[in-house]
C-alpha positions in Angstrom: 184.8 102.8 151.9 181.3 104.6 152.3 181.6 108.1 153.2 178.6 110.5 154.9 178.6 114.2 153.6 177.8 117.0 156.5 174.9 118.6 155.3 174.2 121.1 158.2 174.9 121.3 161.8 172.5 121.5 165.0 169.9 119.3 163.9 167.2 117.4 165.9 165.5 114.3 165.5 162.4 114.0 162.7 160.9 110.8 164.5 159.4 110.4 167.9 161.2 108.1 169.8 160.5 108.2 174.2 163.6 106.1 175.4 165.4 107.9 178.2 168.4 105.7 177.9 168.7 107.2 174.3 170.8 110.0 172.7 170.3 111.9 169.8 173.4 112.0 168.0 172.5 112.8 164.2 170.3 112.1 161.1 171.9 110.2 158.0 169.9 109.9 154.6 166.6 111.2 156.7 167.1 108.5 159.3 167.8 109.4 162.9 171.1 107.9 164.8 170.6 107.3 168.4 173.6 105.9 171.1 171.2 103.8 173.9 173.2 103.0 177.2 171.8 99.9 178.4 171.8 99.2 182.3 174.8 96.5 181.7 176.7 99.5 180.4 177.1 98.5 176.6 176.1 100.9 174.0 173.4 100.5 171.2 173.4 102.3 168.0 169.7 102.9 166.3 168.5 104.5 163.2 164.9 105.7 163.7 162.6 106.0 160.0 159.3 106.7 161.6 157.4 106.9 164.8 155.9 103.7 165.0 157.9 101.7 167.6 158.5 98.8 164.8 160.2 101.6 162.3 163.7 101.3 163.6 166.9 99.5 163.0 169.8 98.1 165.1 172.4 95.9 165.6 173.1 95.8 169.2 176.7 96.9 170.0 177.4 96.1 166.7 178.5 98.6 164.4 180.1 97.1 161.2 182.8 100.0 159.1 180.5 101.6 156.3 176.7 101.2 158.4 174.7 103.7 159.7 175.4 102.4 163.1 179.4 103.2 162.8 178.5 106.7 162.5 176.5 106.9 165.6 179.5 105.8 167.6 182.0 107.9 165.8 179.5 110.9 166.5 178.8 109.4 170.1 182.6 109.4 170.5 182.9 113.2 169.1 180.5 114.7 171.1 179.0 118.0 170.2 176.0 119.3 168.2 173.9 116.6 166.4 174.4 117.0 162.4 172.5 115.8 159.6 175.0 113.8 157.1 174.2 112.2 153.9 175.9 109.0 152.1 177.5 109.7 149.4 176.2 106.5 147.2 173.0 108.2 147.6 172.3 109.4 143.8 173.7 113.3 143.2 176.3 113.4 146.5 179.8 113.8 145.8 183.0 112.8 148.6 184.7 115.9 148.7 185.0 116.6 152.1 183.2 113.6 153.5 183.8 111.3 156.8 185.1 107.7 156.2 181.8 105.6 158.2 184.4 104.0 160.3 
């Protein structure tokens, strides 16, 4: 199972991104994790790598155990202050401590 390292709290987002239906819910491995509510009521998870509107990622609703994605919806689903996390097969992280990317 991947696991994301907390790195610091009360972050904010690196890359522009102007959707009002969008919330800012953390930045893993320099990417930023958005939750979108669409008007049908269904959530989308986003990662955001640059401000061009072509430099994201997303798959829908879907948020597959061990992707990005999964921790924007366990984050969405904890609430608070966004937090930067990092993965720890990124090279020189360790687990101790980490969150399962359920």
């Amino acid at each position: 199972m991947r696991k994301a390292i907390f790195i610091k709290g009360n972050v904010g987002p690196v890359f522009e991104h102007d959707c009002d239906g969008c919330r800012f819910v953390g930045r893993l491995n320099g990417e930023d994790l958005y939750a979108c509510k669409k008007a049908d009521g269904t959530v989308e998870y986003l990662c955001r790598f640059g401000d061009e509107g072509h430099e994201n990622g997303s798959l829908g609703d879907l948020a597959p155990p061990g992707s990005p994605y999964a921790l924007a919806r366990a984050l969405l689903a904890k609430g608070g202050r966004p937090a930067e996390w990092r993965s720890d097969r990124d090279p020189g992280t360790f687990s101790r401590g980490a969150r399962d990317l359920v």
